[in-house]
PyMOL Python script that loads the backbone (N, CA, C, O; Angstrom):
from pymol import cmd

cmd.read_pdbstr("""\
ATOM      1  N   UNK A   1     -40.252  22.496 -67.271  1.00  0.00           N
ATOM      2  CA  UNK A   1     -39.783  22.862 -65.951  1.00  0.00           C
ATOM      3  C   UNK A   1     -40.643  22.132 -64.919  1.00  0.00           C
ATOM      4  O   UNK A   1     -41.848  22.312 -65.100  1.00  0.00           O
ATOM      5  N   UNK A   2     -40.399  21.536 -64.124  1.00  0.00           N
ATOM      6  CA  UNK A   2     -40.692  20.478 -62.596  1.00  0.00           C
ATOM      7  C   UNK A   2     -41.241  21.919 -61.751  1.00  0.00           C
ATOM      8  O   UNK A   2     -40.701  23.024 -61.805  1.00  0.00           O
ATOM      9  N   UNK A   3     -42.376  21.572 -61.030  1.00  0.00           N
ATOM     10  CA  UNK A   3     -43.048  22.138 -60.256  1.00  0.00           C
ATOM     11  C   UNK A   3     -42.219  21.891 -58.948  1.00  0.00           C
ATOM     12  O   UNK A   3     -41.798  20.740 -59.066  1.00  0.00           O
ATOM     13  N   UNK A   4     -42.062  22.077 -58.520  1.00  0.00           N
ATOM     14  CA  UNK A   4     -41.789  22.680 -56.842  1.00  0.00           C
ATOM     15  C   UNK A   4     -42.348  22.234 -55.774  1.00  0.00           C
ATOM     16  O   UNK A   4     -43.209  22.960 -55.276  1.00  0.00           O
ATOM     17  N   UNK A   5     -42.097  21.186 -55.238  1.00  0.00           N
ATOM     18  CA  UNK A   5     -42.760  20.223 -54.260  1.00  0.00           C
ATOM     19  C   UNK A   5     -43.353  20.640 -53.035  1.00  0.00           C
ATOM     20  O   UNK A   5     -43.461  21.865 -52.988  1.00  0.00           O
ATOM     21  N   UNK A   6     -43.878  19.897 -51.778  1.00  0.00           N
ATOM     22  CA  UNK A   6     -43.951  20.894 -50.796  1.00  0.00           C
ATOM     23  C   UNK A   6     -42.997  20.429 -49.981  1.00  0.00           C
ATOM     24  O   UNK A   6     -43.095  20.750 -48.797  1.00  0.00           O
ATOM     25  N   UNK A   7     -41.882  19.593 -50.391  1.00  0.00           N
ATOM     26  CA  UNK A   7     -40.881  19.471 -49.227  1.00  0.00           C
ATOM     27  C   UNK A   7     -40.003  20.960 -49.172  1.00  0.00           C
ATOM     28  O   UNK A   7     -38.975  20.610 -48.594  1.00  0.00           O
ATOM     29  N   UNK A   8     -39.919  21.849 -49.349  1.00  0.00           N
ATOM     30  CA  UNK A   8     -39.977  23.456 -49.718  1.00  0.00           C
ATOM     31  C   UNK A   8     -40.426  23.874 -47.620  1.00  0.00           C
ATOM     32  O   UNK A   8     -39.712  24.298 -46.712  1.00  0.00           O
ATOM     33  N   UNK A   9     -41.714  23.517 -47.665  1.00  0.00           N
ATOM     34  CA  UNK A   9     -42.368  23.189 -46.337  1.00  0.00           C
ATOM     35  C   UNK A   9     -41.750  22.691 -45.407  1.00  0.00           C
ATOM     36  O   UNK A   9     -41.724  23.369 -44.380  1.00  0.00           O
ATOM     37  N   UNK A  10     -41.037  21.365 -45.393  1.00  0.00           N
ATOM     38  CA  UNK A  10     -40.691  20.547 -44.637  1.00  0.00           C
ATOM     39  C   UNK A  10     -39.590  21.370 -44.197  1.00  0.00           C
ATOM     40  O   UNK A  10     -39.554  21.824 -43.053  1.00  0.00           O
ATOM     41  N   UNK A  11     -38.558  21.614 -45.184  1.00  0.00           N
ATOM     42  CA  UNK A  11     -37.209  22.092 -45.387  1.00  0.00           C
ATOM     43  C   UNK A  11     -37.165  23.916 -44.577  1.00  0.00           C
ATOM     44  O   UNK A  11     -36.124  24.538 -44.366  1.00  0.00           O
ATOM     45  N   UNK A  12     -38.910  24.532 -44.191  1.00  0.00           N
ATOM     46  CA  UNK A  12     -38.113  25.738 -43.792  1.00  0.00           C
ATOM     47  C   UNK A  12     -38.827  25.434 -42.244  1.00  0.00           C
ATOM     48  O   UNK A  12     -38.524  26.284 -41.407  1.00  0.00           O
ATOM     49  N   UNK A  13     -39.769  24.289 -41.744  1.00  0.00           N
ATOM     50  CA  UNK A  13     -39.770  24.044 -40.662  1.00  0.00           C
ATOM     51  C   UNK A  13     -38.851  23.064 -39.802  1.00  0.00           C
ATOM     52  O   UNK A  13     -38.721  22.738 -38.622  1.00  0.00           O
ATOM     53  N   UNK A  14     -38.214  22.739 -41.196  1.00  0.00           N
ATOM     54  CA  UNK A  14     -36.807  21.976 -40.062  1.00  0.00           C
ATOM     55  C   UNK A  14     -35.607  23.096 -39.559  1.00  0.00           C
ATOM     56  O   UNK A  14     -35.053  23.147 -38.460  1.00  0.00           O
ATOM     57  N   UNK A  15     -35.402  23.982 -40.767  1.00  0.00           N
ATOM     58  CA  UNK A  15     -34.446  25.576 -40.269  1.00  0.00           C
ATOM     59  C   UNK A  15     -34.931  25.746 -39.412  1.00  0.00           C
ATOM     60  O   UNK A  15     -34.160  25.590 -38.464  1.00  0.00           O
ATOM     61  N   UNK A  16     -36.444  26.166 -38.953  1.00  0.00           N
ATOM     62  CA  UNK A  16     -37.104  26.575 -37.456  1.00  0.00           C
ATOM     63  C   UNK A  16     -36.327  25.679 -36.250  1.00  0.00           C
ATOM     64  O   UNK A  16     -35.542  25.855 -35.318  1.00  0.00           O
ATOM     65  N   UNK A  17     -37.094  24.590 -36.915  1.00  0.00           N
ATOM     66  CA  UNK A  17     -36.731  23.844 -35.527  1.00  0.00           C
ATOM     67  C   UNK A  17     -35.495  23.445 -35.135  1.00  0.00           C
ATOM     68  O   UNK A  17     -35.413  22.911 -34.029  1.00  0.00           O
ATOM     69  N   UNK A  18     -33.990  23.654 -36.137  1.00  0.00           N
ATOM     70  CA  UNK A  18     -32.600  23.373 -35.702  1.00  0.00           C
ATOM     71  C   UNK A  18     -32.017  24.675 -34.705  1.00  0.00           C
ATOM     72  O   UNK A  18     -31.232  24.725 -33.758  1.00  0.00           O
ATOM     73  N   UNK A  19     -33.104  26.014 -35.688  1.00  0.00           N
ATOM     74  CA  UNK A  19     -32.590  27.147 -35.081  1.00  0.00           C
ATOM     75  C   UNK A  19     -32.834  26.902 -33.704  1.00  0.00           C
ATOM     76  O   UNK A  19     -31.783  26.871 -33.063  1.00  0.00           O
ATOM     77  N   UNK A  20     -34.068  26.679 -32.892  1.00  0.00           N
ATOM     78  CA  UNK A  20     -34.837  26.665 -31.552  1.00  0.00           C
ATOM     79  C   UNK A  20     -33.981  25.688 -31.113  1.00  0.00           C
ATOM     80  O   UNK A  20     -33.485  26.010 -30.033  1.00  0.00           O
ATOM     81  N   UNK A  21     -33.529  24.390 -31.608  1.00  0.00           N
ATOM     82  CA  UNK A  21     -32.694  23.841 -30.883  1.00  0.00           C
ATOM     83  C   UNK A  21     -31.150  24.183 -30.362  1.00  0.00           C
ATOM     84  O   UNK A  21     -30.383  23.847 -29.459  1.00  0.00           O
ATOM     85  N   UNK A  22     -31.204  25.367 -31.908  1.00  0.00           N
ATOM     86  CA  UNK A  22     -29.399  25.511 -31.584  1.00  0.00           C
ATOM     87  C   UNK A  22     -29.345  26.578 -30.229  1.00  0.00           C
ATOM     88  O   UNK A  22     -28.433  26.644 -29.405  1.00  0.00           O
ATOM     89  N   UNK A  23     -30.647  27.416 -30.263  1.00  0.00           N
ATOM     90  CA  UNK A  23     -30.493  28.147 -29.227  1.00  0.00           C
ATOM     91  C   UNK A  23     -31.088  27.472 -27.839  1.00  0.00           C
ATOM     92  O   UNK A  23     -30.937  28.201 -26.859  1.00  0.00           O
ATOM     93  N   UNK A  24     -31.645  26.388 -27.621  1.00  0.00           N
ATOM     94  CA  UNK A  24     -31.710  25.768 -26.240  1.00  0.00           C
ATOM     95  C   UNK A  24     -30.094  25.129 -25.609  1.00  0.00           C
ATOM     96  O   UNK A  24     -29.499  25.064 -24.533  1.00  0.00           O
ATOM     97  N   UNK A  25     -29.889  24.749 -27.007  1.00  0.00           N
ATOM     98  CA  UNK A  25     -28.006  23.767 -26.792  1.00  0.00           C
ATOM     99  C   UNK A  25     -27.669  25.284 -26.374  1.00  0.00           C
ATOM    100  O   UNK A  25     -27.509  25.238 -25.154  1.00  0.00           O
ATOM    101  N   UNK A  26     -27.545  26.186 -26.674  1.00  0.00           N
ATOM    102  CA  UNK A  26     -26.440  27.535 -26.254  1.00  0.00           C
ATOM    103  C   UNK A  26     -26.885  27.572 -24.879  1.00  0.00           C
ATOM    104  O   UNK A  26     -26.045  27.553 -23.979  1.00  0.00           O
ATOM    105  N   UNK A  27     -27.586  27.600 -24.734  1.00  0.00           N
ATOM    106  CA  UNK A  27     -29.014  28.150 -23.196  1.00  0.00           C
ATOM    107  C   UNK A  27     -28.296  27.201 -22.492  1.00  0.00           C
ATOM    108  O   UNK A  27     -27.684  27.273 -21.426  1.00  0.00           O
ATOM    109  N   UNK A  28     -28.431  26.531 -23.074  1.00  0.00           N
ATOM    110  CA  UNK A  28     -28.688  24.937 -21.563  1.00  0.00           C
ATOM    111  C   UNK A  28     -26.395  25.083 -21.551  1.00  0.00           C
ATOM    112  O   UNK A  28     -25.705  25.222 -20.541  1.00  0.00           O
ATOM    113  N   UNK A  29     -26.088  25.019 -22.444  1.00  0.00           N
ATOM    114  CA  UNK A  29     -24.422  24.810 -21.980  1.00  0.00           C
ATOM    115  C   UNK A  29     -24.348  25.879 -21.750  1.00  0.00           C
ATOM    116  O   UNK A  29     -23.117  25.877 -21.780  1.00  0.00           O
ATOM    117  N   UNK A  30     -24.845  28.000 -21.280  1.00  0.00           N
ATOM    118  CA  UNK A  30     -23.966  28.562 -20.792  1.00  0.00           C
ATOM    119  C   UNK A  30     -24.685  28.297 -19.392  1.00  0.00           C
ATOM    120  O   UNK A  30     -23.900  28.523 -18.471  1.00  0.00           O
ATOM    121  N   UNK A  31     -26.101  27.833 -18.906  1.00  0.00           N
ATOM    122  CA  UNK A  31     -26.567  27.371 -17.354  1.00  0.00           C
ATOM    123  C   UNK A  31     -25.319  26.242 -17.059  1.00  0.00           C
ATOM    124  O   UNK A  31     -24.818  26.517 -15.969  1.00  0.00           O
ATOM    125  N   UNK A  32     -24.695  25.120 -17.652  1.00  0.00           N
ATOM    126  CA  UNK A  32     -23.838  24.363 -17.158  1.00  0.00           C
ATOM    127  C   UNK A  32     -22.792  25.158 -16.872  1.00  0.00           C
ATOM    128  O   UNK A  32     -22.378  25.082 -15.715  1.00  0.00           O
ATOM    129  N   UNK A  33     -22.260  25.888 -17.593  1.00  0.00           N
ATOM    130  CA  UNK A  33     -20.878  26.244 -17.264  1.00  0.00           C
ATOM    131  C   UNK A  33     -20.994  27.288 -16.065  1.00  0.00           C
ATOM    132  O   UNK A  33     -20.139  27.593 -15.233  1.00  0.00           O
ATOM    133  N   UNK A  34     -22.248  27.728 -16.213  1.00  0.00           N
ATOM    134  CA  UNK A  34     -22.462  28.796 -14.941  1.00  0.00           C
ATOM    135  C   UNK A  34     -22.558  27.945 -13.408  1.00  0.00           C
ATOM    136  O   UNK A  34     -21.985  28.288 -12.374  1.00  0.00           O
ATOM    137  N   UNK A  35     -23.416  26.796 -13.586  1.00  0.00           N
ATOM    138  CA  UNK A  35     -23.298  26.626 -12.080  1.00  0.00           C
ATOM    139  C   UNK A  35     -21.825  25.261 -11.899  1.00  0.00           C
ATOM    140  O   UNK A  35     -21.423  24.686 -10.887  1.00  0.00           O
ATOM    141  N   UNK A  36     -21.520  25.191 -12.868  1.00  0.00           N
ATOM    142  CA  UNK A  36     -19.936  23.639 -12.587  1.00  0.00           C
ATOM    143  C   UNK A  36     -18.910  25.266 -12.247  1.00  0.00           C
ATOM    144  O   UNK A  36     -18.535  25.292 -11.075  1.00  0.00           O
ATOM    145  N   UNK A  37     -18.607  26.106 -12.809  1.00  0.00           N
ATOM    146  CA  UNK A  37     -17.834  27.133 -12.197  1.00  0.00           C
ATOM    147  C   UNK A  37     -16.524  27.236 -12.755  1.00  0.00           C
ATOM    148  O   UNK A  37     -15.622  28.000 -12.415  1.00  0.00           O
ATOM    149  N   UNK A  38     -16.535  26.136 -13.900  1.00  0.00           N
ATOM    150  CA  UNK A  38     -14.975  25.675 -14.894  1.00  0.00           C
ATOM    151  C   UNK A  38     -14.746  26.933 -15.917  1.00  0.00           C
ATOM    152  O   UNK A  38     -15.341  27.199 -16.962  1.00  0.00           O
ATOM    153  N   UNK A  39     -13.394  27.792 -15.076  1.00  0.00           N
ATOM    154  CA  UNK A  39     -12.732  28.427 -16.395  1.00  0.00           C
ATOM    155  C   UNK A  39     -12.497  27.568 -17.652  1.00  0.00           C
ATOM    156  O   UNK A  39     -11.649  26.676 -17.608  1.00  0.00           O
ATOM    157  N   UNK A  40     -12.964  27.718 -18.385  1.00  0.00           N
ATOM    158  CA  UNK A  40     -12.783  27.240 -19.863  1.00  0.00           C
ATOM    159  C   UNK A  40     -12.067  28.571 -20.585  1.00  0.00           C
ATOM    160  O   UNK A  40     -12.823  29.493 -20.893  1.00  0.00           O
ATOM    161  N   UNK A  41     -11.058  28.665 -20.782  1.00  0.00           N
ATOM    162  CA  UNK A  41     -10.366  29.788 -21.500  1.00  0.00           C
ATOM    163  C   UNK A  41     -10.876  30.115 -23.195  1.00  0.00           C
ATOM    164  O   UNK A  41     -11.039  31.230 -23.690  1.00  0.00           O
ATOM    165  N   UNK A  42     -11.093  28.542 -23.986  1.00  0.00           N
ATOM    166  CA  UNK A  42     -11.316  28.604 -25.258  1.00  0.00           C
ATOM    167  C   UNK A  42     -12.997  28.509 -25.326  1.00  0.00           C
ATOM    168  O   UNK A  42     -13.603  28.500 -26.398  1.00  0.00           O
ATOM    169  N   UNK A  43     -13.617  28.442 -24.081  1.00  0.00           N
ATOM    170  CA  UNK A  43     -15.388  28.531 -24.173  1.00  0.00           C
ATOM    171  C   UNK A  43     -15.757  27.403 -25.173  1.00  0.00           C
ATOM    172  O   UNK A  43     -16.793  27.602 -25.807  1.00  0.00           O
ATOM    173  N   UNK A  44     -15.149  26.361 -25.396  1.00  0.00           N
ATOM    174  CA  UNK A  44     -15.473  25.165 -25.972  1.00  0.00           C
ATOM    175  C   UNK A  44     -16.005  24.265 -24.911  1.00  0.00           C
ATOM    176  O   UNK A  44     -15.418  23.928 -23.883  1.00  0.00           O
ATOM    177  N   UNK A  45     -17.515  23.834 -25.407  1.00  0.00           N
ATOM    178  CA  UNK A  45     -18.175  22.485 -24.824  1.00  0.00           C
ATOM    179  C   UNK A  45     -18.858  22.123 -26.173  1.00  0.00           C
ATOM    180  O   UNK A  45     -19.011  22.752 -27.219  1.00  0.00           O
ATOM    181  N   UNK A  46     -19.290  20.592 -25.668  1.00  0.00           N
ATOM    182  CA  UNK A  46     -20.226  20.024 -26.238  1.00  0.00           C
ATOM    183  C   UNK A  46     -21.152  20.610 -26.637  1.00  0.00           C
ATOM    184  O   UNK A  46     -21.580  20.361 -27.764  1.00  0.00           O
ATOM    185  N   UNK A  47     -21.781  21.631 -25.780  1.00  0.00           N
ATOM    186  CA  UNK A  47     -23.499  21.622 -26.273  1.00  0.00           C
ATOM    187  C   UNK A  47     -22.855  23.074 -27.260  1.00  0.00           C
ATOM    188  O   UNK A  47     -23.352  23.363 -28.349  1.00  0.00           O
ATOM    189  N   UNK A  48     -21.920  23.709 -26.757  1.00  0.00           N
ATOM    190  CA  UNK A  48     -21.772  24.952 -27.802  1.00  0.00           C
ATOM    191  C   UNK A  48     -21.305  24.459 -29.448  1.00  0.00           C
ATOM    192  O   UNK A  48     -21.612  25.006 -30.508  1.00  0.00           O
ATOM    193  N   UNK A  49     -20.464  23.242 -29.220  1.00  0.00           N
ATOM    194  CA  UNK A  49     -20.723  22.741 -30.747  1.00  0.00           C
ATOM    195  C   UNK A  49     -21.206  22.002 -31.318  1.00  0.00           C
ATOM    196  O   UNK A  49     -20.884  21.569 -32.425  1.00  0.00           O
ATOM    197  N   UNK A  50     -22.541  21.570 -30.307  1.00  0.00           N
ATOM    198  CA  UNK A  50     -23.700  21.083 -31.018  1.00  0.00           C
ATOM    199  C   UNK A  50     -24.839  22.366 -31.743  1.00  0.00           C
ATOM    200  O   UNK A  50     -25.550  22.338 -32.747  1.00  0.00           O
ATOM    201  N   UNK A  51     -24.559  23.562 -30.560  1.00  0.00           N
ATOM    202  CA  UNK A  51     -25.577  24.672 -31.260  1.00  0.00           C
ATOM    203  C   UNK A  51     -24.686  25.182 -32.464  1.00  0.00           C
ATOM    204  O   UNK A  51     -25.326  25.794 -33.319  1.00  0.00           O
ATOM    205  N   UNK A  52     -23.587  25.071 -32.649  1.00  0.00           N
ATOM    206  CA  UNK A  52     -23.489  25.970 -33.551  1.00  0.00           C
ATOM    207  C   UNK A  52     -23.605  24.949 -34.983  1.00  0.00           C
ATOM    208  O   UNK A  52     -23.822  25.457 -36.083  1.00  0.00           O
ATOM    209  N   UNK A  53     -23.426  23.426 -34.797  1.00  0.00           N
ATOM    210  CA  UNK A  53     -23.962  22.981 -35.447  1.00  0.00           C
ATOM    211  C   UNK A  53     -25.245  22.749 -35.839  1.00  0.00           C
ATOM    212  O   UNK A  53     -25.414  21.731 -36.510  1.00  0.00           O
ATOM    213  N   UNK A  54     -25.867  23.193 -35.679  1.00  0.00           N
ATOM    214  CA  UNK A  54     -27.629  23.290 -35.457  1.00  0.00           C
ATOM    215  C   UNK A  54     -27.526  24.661 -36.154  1.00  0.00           C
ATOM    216  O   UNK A  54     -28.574  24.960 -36.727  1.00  0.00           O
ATOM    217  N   UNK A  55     -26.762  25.367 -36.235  1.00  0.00           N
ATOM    218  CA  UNK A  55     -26.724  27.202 -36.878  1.00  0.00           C
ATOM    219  C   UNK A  55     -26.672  27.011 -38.265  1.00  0.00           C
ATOM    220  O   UNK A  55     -27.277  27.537 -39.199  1.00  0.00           O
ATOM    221  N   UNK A  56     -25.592  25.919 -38.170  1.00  0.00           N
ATOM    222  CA  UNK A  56     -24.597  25.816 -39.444  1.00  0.00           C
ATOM    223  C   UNK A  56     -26.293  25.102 -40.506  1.00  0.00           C
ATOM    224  O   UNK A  56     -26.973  25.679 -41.355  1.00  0.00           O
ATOM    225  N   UNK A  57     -26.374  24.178 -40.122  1.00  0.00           N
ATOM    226  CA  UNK A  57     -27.744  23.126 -40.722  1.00  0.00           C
ATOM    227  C   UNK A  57     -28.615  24.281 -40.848  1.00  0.00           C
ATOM    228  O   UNK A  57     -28.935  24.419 -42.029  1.00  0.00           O
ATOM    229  N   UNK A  58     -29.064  25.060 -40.183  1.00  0.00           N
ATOM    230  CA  UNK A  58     -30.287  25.551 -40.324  1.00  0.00           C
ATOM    231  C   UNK A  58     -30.296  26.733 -41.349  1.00  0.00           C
ATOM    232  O   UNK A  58     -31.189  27.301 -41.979  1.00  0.00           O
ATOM    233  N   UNK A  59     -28.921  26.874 -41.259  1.00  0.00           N
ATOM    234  CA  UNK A  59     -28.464  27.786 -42.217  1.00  0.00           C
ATOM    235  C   UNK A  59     -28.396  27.550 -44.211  1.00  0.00           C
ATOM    236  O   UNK A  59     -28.590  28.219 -45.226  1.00  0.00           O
ATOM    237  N   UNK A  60     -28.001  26.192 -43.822  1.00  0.00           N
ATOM    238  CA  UNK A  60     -28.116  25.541 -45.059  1.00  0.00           C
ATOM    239  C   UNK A  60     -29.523  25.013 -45.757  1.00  0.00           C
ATOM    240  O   UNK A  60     -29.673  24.784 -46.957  1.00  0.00           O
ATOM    241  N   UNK A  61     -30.544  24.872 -44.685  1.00  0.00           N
ATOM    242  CA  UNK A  61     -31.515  24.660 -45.150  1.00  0.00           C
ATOM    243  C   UNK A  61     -32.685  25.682 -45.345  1.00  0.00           C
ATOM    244  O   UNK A  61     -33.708  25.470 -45.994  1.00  0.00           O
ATOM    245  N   UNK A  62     -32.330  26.925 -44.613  1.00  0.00           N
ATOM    246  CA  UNK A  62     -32.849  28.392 -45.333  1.00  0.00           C
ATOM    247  C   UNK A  62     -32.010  28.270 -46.739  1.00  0.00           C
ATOM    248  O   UNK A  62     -32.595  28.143 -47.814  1.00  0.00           O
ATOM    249  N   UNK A  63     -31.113  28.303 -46.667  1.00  0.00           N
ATOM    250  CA  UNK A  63     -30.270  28.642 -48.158  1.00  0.00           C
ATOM    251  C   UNK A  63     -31.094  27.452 -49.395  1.00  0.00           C
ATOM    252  O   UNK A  63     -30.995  27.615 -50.611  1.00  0.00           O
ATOM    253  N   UNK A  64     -31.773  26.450 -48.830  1.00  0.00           N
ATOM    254  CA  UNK A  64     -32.695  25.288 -49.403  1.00  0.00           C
ATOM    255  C   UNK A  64     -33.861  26.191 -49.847  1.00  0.00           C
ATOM    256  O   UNK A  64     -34.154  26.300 -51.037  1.00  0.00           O
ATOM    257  N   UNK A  65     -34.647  26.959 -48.679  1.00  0.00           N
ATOM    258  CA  UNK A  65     -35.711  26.986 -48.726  1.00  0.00           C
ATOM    259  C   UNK A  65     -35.877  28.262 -50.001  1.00  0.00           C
ATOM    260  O   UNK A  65     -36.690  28.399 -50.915  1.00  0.00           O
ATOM    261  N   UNK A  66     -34.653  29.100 -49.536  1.00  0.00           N
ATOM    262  CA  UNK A  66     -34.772  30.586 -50.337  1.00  0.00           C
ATOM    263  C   UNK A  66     -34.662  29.937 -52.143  1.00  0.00           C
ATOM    264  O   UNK A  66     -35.374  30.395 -53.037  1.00  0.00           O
ATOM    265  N   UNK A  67     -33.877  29.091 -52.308  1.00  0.00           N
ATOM    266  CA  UNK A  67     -33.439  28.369 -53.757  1.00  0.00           C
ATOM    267  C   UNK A  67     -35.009  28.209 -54.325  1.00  0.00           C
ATOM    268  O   UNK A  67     -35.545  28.878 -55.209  1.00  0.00           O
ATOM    269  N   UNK A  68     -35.614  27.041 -53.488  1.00  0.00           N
ATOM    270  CA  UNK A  68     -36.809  26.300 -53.834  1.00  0.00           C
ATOM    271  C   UNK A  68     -37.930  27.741 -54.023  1.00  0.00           C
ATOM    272  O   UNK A  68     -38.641  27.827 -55.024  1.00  0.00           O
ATOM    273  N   UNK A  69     -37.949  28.622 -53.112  1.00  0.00           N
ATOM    274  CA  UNK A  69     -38.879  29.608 -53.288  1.00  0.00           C
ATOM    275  C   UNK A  69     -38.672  30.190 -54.725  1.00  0.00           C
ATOM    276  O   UNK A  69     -39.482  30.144 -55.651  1.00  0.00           O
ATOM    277  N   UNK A  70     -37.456  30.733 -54.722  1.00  0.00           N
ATOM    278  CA  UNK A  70     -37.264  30.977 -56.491  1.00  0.00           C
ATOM    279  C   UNK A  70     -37.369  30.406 -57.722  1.00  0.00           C
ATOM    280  O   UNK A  70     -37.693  30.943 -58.781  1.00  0.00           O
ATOM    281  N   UNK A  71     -36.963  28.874 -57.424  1.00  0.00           N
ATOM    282  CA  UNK A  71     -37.920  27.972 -58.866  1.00  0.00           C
ATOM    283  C   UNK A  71     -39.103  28.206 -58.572  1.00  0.00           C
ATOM    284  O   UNK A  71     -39.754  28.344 -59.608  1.00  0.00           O
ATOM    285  N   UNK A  72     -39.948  28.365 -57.322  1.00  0.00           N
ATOM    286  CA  UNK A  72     -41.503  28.284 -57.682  1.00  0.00           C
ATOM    287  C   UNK A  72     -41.552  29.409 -58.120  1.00  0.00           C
ATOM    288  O   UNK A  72     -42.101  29.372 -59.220  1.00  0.00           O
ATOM    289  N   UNK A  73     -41.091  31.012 -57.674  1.00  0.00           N
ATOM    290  CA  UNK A  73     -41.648  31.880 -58.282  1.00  0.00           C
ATOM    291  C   UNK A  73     -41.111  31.691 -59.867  1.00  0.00           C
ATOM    292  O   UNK A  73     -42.056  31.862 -60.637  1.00  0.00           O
ATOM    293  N   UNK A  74     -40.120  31.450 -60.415  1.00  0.00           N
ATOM    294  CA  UNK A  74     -39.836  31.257 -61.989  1.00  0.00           C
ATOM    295  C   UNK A  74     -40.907  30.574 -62.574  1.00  0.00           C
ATOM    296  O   UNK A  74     -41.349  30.976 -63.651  1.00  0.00           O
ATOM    297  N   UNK A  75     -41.599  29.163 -61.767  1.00  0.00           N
ATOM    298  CA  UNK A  75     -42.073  28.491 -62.572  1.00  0.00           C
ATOM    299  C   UNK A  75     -43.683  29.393 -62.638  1.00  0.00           C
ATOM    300  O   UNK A  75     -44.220  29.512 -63.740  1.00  0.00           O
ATOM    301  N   UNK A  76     -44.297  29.935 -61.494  1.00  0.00           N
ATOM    302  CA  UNK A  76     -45.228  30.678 -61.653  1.00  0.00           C
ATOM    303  C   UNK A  76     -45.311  31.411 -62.505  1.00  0.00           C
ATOM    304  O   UNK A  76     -46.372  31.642 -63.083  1.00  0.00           O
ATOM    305  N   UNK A  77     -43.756  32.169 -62.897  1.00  0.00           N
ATOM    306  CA  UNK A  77     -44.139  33.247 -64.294  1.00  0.00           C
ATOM    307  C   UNK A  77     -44.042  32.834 -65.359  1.00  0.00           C
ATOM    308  O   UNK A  77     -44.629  33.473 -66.232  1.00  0.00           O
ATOM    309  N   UNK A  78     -43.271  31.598 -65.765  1.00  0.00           N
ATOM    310  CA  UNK A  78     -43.317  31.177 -67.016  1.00  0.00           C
ATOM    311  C   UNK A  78     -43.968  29.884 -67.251  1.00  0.00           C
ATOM    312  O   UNK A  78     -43.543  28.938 -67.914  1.00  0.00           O
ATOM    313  N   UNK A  79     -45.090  29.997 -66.587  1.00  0.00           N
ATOM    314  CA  UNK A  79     -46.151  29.145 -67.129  1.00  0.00           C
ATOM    315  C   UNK A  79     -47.026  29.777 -67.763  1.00  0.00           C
ATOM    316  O   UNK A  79     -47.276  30.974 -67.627  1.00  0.00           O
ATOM    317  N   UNK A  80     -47.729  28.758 -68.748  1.00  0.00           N
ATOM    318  CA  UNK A  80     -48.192  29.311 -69.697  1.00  0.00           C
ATOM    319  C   UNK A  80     -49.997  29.168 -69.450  1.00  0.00           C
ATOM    320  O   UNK A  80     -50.612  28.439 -68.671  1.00  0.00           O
ATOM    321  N   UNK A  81     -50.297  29.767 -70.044  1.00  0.00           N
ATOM    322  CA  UNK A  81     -52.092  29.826 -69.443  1.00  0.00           C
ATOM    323  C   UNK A  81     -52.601  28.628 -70.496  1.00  0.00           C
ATOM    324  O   UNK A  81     -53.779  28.270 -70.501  1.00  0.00           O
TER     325      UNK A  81
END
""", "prot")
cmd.dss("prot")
cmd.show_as("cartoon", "prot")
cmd.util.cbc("prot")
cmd.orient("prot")
């Protein structure tokens, strides 16, 4: 069984940092739509489907990080002394 790298690391400070971004993209496009004053009926912009793409990624790369945490704990118990 392969040990468990530390890109494990990399992979749950990039979830951080898509999350913080997905929520500045939400921030920053509902300040636009607040001061431009545009009924948008379907609440579709750019920056809202850039954050929720930033949700979607960050989401997938917790779902990375939680995987990788569980081979390390497997490999921790079935190693042998």
């Amino acid at each position: 069984m392969k040990k468990p790298g530390y890109d494990t690391l990399i992979y749950f400070w990039l979830s951080i940092a898509l999350s913080f971004l997905g929520f500045f993209l939400q921030f920053f496009g509902a300040q636009v739509a607040f001061r431009d004053g545009d009924p948008n009926p379907m609440a579709l912009s750019p920056f809202g489907i850039a954050s929720t793409g930033c949700f979607a990624l960050a989401f997938i790369f917790g779902l990375v990080v939680i995987h990788k945490t569980i081979a390390m704990l497997m490999f921790l118990v079935q190693k042998k002394p």
